[in-house]
Steps between C-alpha positions, in 0.01 A plus 500: 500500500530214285856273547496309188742213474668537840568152543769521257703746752528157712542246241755686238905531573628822340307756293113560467336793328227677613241797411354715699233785560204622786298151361761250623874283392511235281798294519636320164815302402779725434473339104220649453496859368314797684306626200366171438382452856178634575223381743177656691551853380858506549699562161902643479534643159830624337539902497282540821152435305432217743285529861763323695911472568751264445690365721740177591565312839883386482650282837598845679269788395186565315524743202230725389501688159426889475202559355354863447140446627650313842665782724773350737255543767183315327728212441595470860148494605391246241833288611409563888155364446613174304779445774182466752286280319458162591641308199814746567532459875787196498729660179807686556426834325667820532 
């Protein structure tokens, strides 16, 4: 799985986006829209068309967007394996 941009997690006070799917996360500055942020075969698109989620990282909880190709239980696995990854293994995730 890639982690793309995790050192923002460690360096950034307050909100970060973030997209997800089975390739990897890529972290970007909360300015930054989620439709405009695509990277190694990870793309969010508006009315589900995308490959990936949306979701933010706020001080106390992570959010992640429905989407209707990512079943609750797919997006805990994806989450689960990012949580163990390396780049991941010093953030305070839920």
């Amino acid at each position: 799985m890639h982690i793309i941009n995790a050192n923002l997690l460690y360096q950034a006070q307050g909100t970060l986006k973030f997209i997800l799917n089975d390739h990897g996360i890529y972290f970007f500055p909360a300015t930054q829209q989620h439709r405009d942020s695509k990277t190694h075969g990870m793309s969010y698109e508006d009315d589900y068309r995308g490959n990936a989620v949306a979701g933010l990282v706020l001080p106390d909880r992570v959010e992640i967007r429905f989407h209707q190709a990512f079943p609750d239980e797919r997006i805990r696995a994806i989450w689960r394996s990012g949580l163990a990854s390396p780049e991941l293994a010093k953030a305070t995730l839920g």
